[in-house]
Phi, psi and omega in degrees: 000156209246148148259185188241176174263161170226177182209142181247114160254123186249182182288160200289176175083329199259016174312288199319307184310324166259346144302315185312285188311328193277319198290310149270024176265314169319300216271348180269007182245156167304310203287004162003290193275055169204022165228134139294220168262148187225134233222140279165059173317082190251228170165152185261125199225104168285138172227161200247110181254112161068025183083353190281075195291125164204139178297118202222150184238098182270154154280139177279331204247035158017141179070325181242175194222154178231129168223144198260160201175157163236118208279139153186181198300338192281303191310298194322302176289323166325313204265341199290321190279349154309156175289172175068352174235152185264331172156188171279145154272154207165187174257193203265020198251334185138197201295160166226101175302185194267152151313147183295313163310352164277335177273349201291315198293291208287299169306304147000289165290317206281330165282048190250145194276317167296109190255173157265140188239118168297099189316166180266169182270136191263013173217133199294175144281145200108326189249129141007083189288165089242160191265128179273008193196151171109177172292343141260045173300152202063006181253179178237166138203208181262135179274141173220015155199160178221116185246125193259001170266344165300316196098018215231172026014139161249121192235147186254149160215155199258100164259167199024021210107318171223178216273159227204120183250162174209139189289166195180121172300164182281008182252343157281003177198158202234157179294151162243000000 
């Protein structure tokens, strides 16, 4: 019987660790030749830092881990019974692989060559706004957070006198 992918989940953060662990749990076991490769979905991602490109290794799949196996009660407990893993994903019936167009997509991706690139932020903390578009269009202020996967600024702007904060696309305001 050939084997199959499974997708495993744990806890966050603990992906390595527990591949690291299913691997020595494997090579210290009989059952060794009923596990594949066991794989970390991550991919290489450029990002424009200080005008600067640089490269970082995200996980796609945050938690899970995929290892090719041939399921059976010893292989279950083996991988089940480590710290840091929660189980197989699956139905209430048990583990499911995955389809072959699905590890195809996935092992895929992670050898693509194209990476993404994450735009630079074009404004600083701190620094002199005005806001171009919205209900304070014409007023100015400070940016006083910048959240860049959102797109959004937190800018103080001084209404009445005080200082008052408000969220704001980065298209909604311009350097002065």
């Amino acid at each position: 019987m050939p084997m199959r992918w499974y997708v495993v989940h744990t806890y966050s953060g603990h992906e390595n660790k527990v591949r690291e662990n299913i691997q020595k749990m494997i090579n210290a076991s009989s059952i060794r030749d009923h596990f594949g490769q066991i794989v970390v979905p991550t991919e290489e991602v450029a990002e424009m830092k200080k005008g600067k490109k640089t490269i970082t290794t995200k996980k796609f799949f945050p938690s899970y881990i995929m290892i090719e196996m041939n399921m059976s009660d010893e292989a279950f407990h083996l991988v089940t019974d480590l710290p840091g893993v929660t189980g197989f994903v699956g139905t209430s019936s048990g583990p499911q692989p995955l389809t072959k167009p699905e590890v195809e997509r996935i092992l895929g991706r992670m050898d693509k060559e194209k990476q993404t690139i994450i735009p630079e932020i074009p404004f600083t903390l701190g620094e002199h706004i005005r806001i171009k578009d919205g209900p304070f269009s014409d007023f100015t202020g400070v940016i006083d957070e910048i959240n860049a996967e959102r797109g959004k600024l937190r800018v103080l702007v001084s209404i009445f006198g005080r200082e008052t904060p408000v969220e704001l696309d980065f298209l909604q305001v311009e350097n002065i």
